[in-house]
DOTI-377181 format. One record per residue (C-alpha): residue number from 1; x, y, z; residue in three letters. Coordinates in steps of 0.02 Angstrom, whole numbers, plus 50000, padded with zeros to 5 digits. Example, Ala and Ser with C-alpha at 12.3 -4.5 7.8 and 13.67 -1.06 7.14 Angstrom:
DOTI-377181
nr:1&c1:50615&c2:49775&c3:50390&rest:ALA .
nr:2&c1:50684&c2:49947&c3:50357&rest:SER .
***
This chain:
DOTI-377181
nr:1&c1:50710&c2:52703&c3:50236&rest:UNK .
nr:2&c1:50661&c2:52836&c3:50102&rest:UNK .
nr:3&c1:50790&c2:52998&c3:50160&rest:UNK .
nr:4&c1:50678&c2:53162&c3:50067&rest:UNK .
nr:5&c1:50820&c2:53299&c3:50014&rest:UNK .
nr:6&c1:50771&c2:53478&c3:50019&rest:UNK .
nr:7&c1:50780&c2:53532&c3:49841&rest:UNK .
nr:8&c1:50689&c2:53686&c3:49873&rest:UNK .
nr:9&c1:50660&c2:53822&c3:50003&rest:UNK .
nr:10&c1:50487&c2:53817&c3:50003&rest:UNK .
nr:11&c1:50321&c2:53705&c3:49992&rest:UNK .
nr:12&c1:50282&c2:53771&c3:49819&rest:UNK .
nr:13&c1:50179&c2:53657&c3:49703&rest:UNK .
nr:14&c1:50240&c2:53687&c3:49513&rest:UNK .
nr:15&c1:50116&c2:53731&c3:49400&rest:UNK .
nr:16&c1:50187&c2:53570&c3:49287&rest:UNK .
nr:17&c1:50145&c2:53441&c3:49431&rest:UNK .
nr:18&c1:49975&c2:53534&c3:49423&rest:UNK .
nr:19&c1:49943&c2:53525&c3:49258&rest:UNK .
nr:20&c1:50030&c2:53370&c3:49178&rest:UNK .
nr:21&c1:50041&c2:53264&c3:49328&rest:UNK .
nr:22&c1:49925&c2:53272&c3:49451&rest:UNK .
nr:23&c1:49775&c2:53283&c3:49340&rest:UNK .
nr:24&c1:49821&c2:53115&c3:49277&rest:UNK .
nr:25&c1:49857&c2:53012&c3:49435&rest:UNK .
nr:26&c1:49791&c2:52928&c3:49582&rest:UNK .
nr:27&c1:49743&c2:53026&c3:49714&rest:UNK .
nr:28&c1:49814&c2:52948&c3:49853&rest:UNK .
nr:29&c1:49983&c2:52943&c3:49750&rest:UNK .
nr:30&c1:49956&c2:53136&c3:49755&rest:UNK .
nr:31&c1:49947&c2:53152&c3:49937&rest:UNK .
nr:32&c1:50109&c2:53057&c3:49950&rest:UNK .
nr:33&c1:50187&c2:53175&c3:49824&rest:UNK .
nr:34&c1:50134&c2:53318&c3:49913&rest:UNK .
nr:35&c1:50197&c2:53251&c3:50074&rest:UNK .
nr:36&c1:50353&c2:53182&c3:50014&rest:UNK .
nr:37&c1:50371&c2:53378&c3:49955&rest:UNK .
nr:38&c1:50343&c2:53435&c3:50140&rest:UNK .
nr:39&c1:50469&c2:53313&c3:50209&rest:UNK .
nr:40&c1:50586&c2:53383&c3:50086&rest:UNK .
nr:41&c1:50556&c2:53549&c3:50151&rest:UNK .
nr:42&c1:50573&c2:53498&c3:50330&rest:UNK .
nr:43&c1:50729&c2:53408&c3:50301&rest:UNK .
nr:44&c1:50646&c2:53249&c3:50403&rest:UNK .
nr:45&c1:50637&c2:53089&c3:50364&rest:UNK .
nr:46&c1:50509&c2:52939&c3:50368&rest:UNK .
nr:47&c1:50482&c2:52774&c3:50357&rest:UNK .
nr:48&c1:50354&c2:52697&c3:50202&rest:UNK .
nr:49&c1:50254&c2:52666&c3:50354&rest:UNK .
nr:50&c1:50252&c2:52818&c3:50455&rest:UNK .
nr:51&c1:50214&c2:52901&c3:50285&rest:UNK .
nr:52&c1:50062&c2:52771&c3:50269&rest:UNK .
nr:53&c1:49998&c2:52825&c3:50454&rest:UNK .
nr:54&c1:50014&c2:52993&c3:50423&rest:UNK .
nr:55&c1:49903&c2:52980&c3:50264&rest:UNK .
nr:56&c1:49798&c2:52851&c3:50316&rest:UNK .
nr:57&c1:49870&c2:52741&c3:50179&rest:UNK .
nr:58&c1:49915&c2:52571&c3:50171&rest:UNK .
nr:59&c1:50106&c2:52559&c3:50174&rest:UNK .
nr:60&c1:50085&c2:52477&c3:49990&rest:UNK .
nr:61&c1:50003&c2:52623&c3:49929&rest:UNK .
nr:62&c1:50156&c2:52732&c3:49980&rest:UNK .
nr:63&c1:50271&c2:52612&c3:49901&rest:UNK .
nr:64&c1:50162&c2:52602&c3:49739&rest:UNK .
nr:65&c1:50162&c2:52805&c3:49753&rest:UNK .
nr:66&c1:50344&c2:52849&c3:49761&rest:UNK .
nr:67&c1:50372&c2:52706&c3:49610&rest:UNK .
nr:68&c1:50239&c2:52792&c3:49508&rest:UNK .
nr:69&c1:50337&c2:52971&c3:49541&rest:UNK .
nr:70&c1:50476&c2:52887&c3:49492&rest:UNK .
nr:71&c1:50421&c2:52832&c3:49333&rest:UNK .
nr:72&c1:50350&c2:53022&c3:49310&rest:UNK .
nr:73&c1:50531&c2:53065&c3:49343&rest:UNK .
nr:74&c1:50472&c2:53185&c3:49468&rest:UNK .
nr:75&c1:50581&c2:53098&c3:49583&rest:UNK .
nr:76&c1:50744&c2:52987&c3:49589&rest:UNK .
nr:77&c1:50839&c2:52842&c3:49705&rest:UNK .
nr:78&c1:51014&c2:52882&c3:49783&rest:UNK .
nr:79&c1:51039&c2:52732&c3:49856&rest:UNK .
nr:80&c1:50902&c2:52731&c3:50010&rest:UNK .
nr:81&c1:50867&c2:52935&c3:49973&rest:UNK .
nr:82&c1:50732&c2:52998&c3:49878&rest:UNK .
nr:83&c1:50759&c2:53150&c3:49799&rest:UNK .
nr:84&c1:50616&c2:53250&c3:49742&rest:UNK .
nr:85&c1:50645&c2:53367&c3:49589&rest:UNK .
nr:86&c1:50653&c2:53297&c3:49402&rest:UNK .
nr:87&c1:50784&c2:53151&c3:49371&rest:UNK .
nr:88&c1:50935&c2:53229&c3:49255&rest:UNK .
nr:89&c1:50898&c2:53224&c3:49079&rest:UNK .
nr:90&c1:50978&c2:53085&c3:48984&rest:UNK .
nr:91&c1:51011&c2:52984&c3:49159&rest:UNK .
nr:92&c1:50914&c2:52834&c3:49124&rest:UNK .
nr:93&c1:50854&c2:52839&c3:48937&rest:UNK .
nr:94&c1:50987&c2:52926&c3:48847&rest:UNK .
nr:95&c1:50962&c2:53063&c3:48719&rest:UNK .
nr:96&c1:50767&c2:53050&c3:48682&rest:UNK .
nr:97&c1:50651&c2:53202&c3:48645&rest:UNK .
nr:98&c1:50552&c2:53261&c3:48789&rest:UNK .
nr:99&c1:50368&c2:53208&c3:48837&rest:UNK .
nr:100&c1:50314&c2:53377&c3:48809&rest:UNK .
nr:101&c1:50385&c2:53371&c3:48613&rest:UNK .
nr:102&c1:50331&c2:53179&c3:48603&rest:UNK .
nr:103&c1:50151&c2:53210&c3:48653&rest:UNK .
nr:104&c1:50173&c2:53379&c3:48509&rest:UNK .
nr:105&c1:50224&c2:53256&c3:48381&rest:UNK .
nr:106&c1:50084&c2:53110&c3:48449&rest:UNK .
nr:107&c1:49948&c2:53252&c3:48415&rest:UNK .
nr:108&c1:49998&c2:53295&c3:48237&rest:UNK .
nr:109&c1:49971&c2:53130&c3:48186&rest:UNK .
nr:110&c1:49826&c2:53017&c3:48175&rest:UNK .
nr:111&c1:49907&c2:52853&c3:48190&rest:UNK .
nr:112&c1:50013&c2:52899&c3:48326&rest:UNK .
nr:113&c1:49852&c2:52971&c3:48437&rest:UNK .
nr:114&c1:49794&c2:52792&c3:48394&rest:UNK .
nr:115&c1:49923&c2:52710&c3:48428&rest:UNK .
nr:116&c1:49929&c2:52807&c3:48618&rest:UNK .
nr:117&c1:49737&c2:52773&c3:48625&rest:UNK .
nr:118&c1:49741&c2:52597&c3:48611&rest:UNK .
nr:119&c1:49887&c2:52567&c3:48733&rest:UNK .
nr:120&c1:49792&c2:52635&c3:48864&rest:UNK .
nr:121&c1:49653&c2:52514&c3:48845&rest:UNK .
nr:122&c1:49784&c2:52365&c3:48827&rest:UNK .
nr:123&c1:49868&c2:52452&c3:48987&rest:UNK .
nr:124&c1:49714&c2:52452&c3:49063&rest:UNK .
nr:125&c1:49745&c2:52643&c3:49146&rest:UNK .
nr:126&c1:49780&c2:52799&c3:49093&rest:UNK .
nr:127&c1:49973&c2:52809&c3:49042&rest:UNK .
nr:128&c1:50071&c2:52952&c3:49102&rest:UNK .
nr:129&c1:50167&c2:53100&c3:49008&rest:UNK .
nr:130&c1:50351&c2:52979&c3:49009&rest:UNK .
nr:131&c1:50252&c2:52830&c3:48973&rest:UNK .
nr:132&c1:50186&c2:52914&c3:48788&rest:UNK .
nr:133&c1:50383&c2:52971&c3:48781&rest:UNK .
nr:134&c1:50423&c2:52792&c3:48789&rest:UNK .
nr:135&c1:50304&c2:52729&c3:48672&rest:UNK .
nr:136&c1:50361&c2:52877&c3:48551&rest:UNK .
nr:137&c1:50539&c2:52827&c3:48561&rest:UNK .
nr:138&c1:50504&c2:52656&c3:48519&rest:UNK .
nr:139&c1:50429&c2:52703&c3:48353&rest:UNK .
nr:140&c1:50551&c2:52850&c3:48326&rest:UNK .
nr:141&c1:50714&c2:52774&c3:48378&rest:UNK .
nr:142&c1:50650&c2:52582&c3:48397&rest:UNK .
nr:143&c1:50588&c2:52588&c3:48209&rest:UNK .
nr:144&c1:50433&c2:52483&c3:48283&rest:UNK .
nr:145&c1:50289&c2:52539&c3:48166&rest:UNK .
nr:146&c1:50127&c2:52581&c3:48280&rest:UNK .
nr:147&c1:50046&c2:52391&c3:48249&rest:UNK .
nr:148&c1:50214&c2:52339&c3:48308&rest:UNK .
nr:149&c1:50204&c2:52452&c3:48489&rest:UNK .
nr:150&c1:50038&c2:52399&c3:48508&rest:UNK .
nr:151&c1:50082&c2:52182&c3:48489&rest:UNK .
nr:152&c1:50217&c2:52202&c3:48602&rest:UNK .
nr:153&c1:50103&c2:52296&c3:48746&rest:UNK .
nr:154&c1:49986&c2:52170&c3:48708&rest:UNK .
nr:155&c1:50122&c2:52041&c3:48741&rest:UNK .
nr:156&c1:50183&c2:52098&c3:48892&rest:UNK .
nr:157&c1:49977&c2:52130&c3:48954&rest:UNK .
nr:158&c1:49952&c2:51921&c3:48916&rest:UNK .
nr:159&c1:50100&c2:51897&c3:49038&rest:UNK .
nr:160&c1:50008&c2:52007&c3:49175&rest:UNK .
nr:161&c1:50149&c2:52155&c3:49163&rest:UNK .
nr:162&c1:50049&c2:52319&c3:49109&rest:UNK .
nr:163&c1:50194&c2:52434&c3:49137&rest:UNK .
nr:164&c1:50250&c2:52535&c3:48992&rest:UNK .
nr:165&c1:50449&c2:52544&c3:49055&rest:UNK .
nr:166&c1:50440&c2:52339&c3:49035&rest:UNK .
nr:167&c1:50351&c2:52342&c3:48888&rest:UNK .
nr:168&c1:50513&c2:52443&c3:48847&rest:UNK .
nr:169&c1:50634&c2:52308&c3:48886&rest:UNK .
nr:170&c1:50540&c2:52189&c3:48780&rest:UNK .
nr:171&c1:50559&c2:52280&c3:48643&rest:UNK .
nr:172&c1:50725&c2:52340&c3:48663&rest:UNK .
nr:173&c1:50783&c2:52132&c3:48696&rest:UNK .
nr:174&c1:50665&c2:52105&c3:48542&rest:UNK .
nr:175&c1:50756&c2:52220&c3:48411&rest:UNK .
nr:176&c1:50916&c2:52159&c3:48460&rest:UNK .
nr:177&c1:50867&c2:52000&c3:48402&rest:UNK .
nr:178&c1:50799&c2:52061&c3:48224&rest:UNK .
nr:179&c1:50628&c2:52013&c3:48281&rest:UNK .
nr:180&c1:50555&c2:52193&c3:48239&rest:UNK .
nr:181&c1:50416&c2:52197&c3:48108&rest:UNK .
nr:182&c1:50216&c2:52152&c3:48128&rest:UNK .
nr:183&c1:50270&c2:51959&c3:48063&rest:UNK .
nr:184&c1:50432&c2:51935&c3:48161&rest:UNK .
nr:185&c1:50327&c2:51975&c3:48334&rest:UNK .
nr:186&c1:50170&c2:51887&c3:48307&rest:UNK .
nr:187&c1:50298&c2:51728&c3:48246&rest:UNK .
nr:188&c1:50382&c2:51745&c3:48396&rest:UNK .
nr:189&c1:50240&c2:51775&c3:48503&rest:UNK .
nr:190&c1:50129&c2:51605&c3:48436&rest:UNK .
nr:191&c1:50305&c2:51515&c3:48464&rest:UNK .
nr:192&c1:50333&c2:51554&c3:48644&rest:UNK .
nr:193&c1:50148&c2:51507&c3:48684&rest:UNK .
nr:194&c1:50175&c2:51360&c3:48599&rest:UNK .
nr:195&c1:50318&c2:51344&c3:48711&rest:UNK .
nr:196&c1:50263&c2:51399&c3:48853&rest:UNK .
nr:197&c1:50126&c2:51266&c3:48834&rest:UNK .
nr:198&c1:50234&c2:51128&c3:48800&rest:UNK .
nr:199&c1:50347&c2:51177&c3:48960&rest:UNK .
nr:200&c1:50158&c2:51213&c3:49068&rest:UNK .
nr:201&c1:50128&c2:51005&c3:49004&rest:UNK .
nr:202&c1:50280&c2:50943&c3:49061&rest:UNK .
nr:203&c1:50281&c2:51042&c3:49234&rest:UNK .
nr:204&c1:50111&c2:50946&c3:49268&rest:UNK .
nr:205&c1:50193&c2:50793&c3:49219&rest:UNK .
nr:206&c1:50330&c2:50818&c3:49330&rest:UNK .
nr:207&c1:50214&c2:50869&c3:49481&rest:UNK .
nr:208&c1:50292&c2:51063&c3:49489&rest:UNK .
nr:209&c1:50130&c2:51141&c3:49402&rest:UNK .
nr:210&c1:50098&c2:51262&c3:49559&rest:UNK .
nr:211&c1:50251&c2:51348&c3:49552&rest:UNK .
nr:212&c1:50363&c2:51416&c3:49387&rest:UNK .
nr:213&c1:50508&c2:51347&c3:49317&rest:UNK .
nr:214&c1:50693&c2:51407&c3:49388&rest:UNK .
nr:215&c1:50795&c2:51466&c3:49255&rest:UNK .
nr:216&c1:50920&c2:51312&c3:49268&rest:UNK .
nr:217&c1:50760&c2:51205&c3:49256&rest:UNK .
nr:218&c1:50698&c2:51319&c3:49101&rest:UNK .
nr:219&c1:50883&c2:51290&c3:49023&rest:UNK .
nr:220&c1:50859&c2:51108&c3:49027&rest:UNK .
nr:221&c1:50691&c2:51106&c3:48934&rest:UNK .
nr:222&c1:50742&c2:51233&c3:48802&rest:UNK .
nr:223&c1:50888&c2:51122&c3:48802&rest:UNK .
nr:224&c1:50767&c2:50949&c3:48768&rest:UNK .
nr:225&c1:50655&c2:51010&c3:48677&rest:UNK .
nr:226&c1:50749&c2:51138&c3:48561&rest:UNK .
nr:227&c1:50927&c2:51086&c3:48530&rest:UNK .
nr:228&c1:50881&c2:50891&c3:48548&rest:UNK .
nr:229&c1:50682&c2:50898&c3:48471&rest:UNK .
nr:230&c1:50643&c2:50782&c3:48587&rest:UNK .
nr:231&c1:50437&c2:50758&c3:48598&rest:UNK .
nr:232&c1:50350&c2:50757&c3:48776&rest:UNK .
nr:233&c1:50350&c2:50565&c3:48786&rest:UNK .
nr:234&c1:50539&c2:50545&c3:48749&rest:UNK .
nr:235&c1:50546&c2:50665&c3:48927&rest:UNK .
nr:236&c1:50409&c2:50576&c3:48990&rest:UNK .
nr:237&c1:50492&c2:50400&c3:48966&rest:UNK .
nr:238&c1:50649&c2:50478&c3:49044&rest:UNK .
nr:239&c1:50568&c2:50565&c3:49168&rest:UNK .
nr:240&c1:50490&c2:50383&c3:49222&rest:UNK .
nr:241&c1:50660&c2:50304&c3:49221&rest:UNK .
nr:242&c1:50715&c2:50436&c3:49330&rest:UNK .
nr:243&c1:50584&c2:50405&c3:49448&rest:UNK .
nr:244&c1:50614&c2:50226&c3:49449&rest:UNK .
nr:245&c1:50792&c2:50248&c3:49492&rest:UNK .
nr:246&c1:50802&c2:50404&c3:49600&rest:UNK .
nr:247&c1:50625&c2:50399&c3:49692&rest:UNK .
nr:248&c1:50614&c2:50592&c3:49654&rest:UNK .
nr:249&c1:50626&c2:50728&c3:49488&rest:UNK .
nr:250&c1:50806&c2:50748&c3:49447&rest:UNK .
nr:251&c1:50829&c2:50872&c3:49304&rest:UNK .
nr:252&c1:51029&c2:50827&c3:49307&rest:UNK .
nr:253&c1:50995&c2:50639&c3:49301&rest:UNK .
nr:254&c1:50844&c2:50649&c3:49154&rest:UNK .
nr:255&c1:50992&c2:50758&c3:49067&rest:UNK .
nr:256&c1:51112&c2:50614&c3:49082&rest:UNK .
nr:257&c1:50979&c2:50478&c3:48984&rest:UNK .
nr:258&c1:50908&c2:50595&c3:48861&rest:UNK .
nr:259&c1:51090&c2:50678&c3:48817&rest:UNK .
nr:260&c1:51140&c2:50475&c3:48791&rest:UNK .
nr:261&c1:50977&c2:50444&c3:48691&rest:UNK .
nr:262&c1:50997&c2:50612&c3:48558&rest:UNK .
nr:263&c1:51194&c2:50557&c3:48564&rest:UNK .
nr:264&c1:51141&c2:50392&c3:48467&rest:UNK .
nr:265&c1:50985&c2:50492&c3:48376&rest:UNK .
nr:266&c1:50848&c2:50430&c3:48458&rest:UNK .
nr:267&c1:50693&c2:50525&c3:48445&rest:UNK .
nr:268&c1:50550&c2:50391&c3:48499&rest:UNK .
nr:269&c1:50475&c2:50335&c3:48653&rest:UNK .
nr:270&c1:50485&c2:50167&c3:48561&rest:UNK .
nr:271&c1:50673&c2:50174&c3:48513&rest:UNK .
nr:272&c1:50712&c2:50254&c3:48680&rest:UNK .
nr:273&c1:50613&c2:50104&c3:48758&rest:UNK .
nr:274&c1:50726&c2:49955&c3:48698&rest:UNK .
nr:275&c1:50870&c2:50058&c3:48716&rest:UNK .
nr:276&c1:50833&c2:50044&c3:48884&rest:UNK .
nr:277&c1:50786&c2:49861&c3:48894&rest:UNK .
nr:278&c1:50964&c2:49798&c3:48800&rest:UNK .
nr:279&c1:51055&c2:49943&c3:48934&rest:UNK .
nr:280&c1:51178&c2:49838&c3:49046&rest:UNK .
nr:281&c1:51149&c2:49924&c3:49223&rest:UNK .
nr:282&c1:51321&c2:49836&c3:49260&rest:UNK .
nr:283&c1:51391&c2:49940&c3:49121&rest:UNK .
nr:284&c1:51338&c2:50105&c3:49180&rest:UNK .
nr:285&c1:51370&c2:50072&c3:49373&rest:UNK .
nr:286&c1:51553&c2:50035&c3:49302&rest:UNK .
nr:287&c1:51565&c2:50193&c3:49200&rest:UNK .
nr:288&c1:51506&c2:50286&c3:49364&rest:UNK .
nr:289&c1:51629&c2:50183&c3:49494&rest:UNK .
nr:290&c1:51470&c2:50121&c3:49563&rest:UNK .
nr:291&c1:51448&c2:49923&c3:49622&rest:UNK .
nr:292&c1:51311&c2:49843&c3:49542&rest:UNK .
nr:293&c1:51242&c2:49751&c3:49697&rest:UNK .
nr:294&c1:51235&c2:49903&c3:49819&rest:UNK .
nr:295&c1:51203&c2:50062&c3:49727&rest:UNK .
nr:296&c1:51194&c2:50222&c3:49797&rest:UNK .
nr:297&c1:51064&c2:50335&c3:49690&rest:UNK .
nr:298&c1:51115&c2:50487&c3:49772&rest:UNK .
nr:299&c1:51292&c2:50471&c3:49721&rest:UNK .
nr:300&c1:51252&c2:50398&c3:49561&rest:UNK .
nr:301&c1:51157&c2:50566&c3:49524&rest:UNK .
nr:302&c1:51274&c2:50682&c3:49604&rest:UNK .
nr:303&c1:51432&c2:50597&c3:49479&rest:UNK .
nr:304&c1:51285&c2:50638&c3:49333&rest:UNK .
nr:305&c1:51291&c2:50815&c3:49386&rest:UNK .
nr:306&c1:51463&c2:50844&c3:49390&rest:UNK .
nr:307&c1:51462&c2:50751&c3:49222&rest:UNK .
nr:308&c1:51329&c2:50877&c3:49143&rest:UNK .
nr:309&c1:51404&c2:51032&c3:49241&rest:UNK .
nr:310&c1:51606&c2:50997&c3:49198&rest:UNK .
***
């Protein structure tokens, strides 16, 4: 339940929220501001949805509202409080110069005011005084070149996340890695689609197409597919096998075969195929402890997991 401090001893509305903020956002996010402010004032508190009621909001809007503020860093989290009044500087982002001085910088230069213009389009909205401070720091501190702001927004808009604080992230995890010039992102970029299309084939294959990969089940293709190089029918094939033997998907058990098969370097459905045909069932229900005449496929997968997990 949002708790709203009193921060000030009156209802006053600074001339800064007038002028840089409010002008800029939504208006129902205003009339939660402005509320939140008399709450503050009142020392009462309310829950998202008596806030919603009392605006004639939906209780979504209020929750979008006091995230958007947040972002504004008109207003922080203490736990379940929400305390109006600007965050402390250097809390969250560390030493960075100050929207004001960002946006001062932005309009001196041409690139830059391009650079702003057309991450608003990508973004969709308009972007807010700390959302240019981000994209400033990322080309002042980052050393991301505007074209190289601009591919990762447009990155992170193709994956349906138009916020400029992940955007941020991306970027940050992206550096780290080296991968920060035009040529490194767009690589990168045209490799995870690739990727992500390979992985999108398989998941139909393996009848889990309507919902996304968990990240142990993400590990496992990465694993296939990049450490082993295995090609879709190699998974396929062992993905059949698996089928035939379990009667359901089994990411630990299709580990066991195709860990065996890139042990002895086979790469080929083919190969993989009459690997299979001179494989001794006998011989791998002995390895296991398991009798050949009664065998118990639940077991036999749970002593696979243990084997891939220890």
């Amino acid at each position: 339940m949002p708790v709203f401090k009193r921060t000030a001893p009156s209802v006053a509305v600074s001339a800064d929220f007038i002028e840089n903020h409010m002008v800029r956002a939504n208006g129902s996010y205003v009339k939660v501001y402005l509320y939140a402010l008399l709450l503050a004032e009142e020392a009462r508190t309310a829950e998202q949805s008596d806030i919603a009621q009392s605006l004639n909001l939906l209780e979504s809007d209020v929750k979008n509202a006091l995230d958007y503020w947040k972002g504004e860093g008109l207003l922080s989290y203490d736990g379940d409080a929400v305390i109006l009044g600007s965050c402390p500087a250097g809390e969250e982002d560390g030493a960075r110069v100050s929207a004001r001085e960002a946006e001062k910088i932005i309009n001196g230069d041409e690139e830059l005011r391009g650079m702003v213009a057309l991450a608003q389009e990508i973004m969709g909205k308009p972007l807010s005084p700390r959302d240019i401070e981000t994209l400033f720091w990322m080309y002042d501190s980052l050393g991301l070149s505007p074209d190289a702001v601009l591919m990762v927004l447009e990155y992170c808009a193709g994956k349906d996340k138009r916020s400029v604080p992940y955007a941020e992230k991306v970027a940050v995890t992206m550096c780290e890695r080296g991968i920060n010039t035009v040529d490194a992102i767009d690589a990168y970029i045209r490799e995870e689609k690739e990727r992500s299309s390979r992985f999108y084939s398989l998941r139909r294959l393996f009848g889990i197409a309507d919902r996304p990969l968990t990240k142990k089940e993400e590990e496992y293709l990465k694993k296939w597919t990049n450490s082993f190089g295995m090609d879709e029918d190699v998974i396929a094939l062992a993905y059949e096998f698996c089928i035939m033997q379990t009667n359901k998907l089994s990411f630990p058990y299709m580990d066991t075969i195709l860990s065996n098969w890139n042990a002895k370097n086979i790469r080929t459905a083919e190969a993989a195929e009459r690997e299979h045909e001179s494989f001794k069932p006998a011989c791998a229900e002995k390895a296991f402890g398991v009798y050949n005449d009664n065998v118990d496929h639940s077991e036999l997968e749970r002593l696979m997991r243990e084997k891939y997990d220890g």
